[in-house]
VMD Tcl script that draws the C-alpha trace (Angstrom):
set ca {
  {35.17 -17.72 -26.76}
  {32.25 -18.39 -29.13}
  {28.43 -17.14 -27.22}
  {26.63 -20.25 -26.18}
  {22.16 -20.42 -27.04}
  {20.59 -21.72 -24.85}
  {17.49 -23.62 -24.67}
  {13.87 -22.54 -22.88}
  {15.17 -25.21 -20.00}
  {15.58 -23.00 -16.90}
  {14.57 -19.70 -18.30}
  {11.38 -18.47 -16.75}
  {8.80 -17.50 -19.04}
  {8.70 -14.00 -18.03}
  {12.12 -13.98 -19.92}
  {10.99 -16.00 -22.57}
  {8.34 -13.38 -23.45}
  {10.71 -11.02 -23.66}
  {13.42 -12.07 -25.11}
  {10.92 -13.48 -27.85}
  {9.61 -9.72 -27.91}
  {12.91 -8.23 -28.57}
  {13.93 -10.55 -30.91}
  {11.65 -10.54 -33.14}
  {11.80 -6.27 -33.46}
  {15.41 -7.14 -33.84}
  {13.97 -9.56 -36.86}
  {11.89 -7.49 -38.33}
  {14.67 -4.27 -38.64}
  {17.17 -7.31 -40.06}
  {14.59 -8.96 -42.15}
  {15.93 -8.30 -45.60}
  {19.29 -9.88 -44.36}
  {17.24 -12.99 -43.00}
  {15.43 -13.57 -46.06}
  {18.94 -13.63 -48.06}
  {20.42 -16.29 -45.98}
  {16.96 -18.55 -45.81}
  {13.77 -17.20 -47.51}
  {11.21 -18.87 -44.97}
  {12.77 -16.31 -42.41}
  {10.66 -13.72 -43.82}
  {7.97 -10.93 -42.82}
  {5.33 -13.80 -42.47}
  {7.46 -15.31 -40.09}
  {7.84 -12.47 -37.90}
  {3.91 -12.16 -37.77}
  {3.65 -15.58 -37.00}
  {5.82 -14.73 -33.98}
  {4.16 -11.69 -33.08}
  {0.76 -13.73 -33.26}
  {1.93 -16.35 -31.13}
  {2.89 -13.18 -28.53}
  {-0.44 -12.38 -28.74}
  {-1.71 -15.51 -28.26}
  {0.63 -16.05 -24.95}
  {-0.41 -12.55 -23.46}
  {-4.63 -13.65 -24.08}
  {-3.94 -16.72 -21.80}
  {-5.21 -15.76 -18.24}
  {-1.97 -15.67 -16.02}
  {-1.96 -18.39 -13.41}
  {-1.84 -15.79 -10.49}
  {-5.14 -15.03 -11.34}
  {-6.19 -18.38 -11.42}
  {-4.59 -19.52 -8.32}
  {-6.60 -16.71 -6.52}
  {-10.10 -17.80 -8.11}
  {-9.29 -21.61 -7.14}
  {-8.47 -20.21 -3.59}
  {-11.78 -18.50 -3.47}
  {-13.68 -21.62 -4.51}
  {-11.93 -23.83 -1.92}
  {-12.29 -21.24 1.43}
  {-16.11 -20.98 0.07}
  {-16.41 -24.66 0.19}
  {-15.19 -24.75 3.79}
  {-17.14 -21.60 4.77}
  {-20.21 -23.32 3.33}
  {-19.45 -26.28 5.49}
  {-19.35 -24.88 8.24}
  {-22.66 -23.28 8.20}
  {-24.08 -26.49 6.99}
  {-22.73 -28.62 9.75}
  {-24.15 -25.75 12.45}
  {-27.43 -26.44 10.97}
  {-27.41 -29.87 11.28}
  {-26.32 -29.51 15.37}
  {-29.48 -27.30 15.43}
  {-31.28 -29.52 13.52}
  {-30.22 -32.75 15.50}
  {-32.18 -31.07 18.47}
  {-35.47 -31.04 16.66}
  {-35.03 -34.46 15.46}
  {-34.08 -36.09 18.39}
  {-36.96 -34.41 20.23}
  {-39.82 -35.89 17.43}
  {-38.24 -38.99 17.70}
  {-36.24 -39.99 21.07}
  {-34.31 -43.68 21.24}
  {-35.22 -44.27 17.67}
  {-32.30 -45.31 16.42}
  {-33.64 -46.52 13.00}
  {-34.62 -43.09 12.13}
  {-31.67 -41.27 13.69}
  {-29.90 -43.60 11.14}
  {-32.18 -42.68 8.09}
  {-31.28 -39.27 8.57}
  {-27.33 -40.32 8.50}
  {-26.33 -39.56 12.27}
  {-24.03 -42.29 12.82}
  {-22.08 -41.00 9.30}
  {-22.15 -37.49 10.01}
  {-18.44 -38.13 11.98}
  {-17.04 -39.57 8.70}
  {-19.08 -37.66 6.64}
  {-17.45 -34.13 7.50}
  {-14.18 -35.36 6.81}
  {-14.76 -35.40 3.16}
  {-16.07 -32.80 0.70}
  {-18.01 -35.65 -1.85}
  {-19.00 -37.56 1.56}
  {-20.30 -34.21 3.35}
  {-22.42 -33.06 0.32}
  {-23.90 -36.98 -0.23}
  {-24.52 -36.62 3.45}
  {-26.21 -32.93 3.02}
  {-28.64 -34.36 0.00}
  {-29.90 -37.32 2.01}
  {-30.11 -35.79 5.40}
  {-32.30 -32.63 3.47}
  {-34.29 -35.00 1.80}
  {-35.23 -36.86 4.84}
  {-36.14 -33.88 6.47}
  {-38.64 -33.35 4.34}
  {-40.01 -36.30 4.16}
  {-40.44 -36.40 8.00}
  {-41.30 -32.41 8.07}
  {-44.72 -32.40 9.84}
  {-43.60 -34.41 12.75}
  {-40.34 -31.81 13.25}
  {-42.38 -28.83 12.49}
  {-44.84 -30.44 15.01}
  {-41.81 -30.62 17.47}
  {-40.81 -26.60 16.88}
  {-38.79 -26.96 13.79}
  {-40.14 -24.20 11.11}
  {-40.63 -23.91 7.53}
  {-38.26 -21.32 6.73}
  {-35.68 -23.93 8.66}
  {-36.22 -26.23 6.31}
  {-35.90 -24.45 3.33}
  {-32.52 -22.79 4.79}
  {-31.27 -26.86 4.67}
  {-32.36 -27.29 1.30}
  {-30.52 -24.15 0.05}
  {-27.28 -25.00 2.25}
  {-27.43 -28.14 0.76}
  {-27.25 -26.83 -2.82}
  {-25.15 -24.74 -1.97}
  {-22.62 -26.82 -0.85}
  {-23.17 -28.71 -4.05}
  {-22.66 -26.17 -6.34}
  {-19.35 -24.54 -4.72}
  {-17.84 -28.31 -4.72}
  {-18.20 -27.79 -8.60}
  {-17.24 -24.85 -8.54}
  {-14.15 -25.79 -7.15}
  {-14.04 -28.66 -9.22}
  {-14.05 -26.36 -12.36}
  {-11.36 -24.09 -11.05}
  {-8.80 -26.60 -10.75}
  {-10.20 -27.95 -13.62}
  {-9.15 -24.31 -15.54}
  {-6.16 -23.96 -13.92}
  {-4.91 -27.41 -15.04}
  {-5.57 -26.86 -18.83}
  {-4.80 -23.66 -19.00}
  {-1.45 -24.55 -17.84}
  {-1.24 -27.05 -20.52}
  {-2.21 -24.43 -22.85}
  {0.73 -21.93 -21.61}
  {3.32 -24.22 -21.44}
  {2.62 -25.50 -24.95}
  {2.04 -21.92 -26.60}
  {5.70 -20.78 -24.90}
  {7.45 -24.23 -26.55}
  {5.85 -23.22 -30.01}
  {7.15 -19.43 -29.21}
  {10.52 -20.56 -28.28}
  {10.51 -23.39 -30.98}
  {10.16 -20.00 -33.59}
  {12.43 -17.79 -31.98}
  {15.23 -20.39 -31.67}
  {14.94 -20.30 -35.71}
  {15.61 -16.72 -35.79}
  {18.20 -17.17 -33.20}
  {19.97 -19.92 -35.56}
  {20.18 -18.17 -38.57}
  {21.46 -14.43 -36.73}
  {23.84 -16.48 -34.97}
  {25.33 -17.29 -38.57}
  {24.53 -14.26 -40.29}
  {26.29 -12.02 -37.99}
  {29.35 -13.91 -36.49}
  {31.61 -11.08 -37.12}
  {29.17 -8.36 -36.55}
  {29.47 -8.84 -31.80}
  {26.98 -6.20 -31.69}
  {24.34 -7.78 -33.91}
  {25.27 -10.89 -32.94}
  {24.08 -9.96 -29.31}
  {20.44 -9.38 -31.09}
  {20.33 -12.79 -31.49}
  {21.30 -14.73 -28.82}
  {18.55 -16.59 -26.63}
  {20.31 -15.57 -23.08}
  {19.46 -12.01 -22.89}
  {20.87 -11.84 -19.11}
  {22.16 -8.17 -18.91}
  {26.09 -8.51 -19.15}
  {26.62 -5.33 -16.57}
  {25.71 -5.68 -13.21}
  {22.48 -5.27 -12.19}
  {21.49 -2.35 -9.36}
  {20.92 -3.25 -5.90}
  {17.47 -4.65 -5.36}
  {15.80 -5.67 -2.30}
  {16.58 -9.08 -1.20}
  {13.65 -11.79 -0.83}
  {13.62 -15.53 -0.01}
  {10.82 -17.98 -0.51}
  {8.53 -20.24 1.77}
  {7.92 -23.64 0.81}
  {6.93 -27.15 1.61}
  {4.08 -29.20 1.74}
  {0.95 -30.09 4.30}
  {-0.17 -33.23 5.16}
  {-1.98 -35.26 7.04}
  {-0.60 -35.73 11.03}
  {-1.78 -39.50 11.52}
  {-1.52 -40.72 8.39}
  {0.72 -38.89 6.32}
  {-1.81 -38.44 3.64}
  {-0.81 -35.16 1.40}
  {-3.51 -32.70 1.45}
  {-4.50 -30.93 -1.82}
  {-6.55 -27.66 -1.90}
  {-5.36 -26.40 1.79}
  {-5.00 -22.50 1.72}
  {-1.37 -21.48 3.27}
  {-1.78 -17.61 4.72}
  {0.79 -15.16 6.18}
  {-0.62 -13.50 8.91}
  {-0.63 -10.04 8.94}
  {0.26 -9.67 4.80}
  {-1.02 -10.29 1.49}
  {1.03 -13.11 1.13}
  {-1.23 -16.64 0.56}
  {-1.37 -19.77 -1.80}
  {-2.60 -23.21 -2.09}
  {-1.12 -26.80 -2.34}
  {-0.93 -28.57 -5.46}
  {-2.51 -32.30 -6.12}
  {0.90 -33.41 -4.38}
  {0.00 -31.28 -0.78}
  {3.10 -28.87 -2.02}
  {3.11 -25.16 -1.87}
  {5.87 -22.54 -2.43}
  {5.33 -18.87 -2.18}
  {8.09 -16.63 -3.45}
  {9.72 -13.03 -3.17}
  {9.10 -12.76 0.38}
  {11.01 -10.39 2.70}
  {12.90 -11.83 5.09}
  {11.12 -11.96 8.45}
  {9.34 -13.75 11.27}
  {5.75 -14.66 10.58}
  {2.67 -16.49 11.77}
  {0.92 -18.62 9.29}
  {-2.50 -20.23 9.33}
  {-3.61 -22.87 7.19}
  {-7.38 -23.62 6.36}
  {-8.40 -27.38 4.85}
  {-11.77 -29.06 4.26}
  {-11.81 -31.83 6.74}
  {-9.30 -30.42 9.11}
  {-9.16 -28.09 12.11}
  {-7.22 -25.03 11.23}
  {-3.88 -24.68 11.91}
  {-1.97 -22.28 13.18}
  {1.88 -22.12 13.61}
  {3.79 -19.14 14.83}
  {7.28 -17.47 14.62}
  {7.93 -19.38 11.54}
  {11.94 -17.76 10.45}
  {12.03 -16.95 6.50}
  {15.62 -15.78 6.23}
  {17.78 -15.61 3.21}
  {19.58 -18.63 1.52}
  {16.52 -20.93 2.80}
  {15.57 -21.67 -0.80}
  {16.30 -25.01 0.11}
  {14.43 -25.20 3.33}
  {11.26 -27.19 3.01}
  {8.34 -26.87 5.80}
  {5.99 -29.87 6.23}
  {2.81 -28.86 8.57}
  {0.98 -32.16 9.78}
  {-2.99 -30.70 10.16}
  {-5.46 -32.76 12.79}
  {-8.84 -34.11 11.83}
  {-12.22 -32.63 13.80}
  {-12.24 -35.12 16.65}
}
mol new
graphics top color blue
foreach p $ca { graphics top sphere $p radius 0.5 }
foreach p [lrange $ca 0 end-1] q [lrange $ca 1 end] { graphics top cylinder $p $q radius 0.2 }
display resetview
């Protein structure tokens, strides 16, 4: 029975890499043979596969990105949370300089402030008018009790919050392209390599063991040793009144390392997870935290799919 190739479809590109790698060593030890049979298979061509290697391995690796947009999102919600205890403190100052008026309680936003938190662009519009008002009412508060230094802590909470929502913005921003990037750069590699692939295929179908050199499934044929068994955890989160997905939440396994965040369709999936029991928590701007516990990862659940519905602040 004749070896099938195979396309990139389905092969991770961890594999890809490295079948590309050893190929192309292959490619260069062959290469007088190559250039026989077709003279653009040539050393130049195996640099312009080793190049494109290099270019793969320069791309930051999307672990690494995942983990920076994580940090940006639990530092927007961190940030929010010290904002919003400054307003309560605020609030008391406020309402003390100027009791029943309810034309100034609304210049400084109170009757949005419900709405507001439930939205990152909403909070930090919120934040810049409710500083700014501040201000501009500053020697009646500080008049009241309210100090200086106060003040200035709402101003720099309030940029604050405005620079960590863009640098969250920029994160995901990365993360997108430089997925673009990656998958592009590994369909040029493959696009190469399946030329080299092509040509040994012809070159040596009567030579099995050379032949093997050149085939895109590299799968070893023996079997493989033992190795510990893992399963995965996936699904998505989403929102428990109105089924809105929620992007950016931040899934954690209690008690391990293990930790991701959904995509911009609320799905997550963490893999090569032992077997076990856990308790997760989940963290979303917007939302009260969530907690679920005893959640059962066993093997052959690759198909199971969790959806956790998270509350809004009431």
């Amino acid at each position: 029975m004749a070896i099938k190739q195979h396309t990139s479809k389905g092969i991770s590109q961890v594999l890809q890499f490295e079948t590309a790698s050893l190929m192309n060593i292959s490619f260069i030890s062959d290469i007088a043979e190559f250039e026989v049979f077709d003279p653009a298979l040539n050393l130049d061509f195996s640099i312009k596969i080793d190049n494109q290697l290099k270019y793969i391995d320069s791309i930051e690796p999307d672990t690494i990105l995942k983990v920076k947009q994580m940090r940006t999102t639990r530092n927007i919600i961190d940030i929010s949370k010290i904002a919003l205890n400054i307003i309560k403190k605020t609030k008391y100052f406020i309402e003390k300089a100027f009791p029943d008026d309810s034309l100034i309680l609304n210049e400084f936003g109170f009757y949005d402030l419900s709405n507001a938190r439930k939205s990152q662009i909403k909070l930090m519009m919120f934040l810049k008018n409710f500083a700014k008002t501040t201000v501009n009412y500053k020697d009646k508060l500080i008049a009241k009790g309210l100090t200086q230094e106060f003040i200035d802590e709402i101003e720099k909470i309030t940029a604050d919050f405005e620079q960590a929502n863009i640098n969250q913005d920029q994160a995901k921003k990365k993360r997108y392209l430089t997925t673009g990037l990656r998958v592009k750069a590994y369909n040029d590699l493959w696009k190469l390599i399946s030329n080299v692939a092509r040509a040994g295929k012809l070159i040596y179908e009567n030579n099995p063991d050379k032949l093997r050199d050149y085939i895109l499934d590299r799968s070893p044929k023996k079997k493989p040793a033992k190795v510990a068994e893992k399963t995965v955890f996936q699904g998505f989160v989403s929102n428990a009144v109105t089924n809105e997905i929620i992007e950016d939440a931040i899934i954690e396994i209690d008690g391990t390392d293990y930790k991701t965040i959904t995509d911009n369709n609320g799905e997550f999936i963490i893999e090569n997870i032992k077997p076990d029991t856990y308790n997760i928590k989940i963290k979303a701007f917007g939302y009260e935290e969530y907690h679920q516990a005893n959640i059962v990862l066993a093997l052959g659940n690759q198909s199971q799919k969790f959806n956790f519905r998270m509350q809004k602040p009431k």
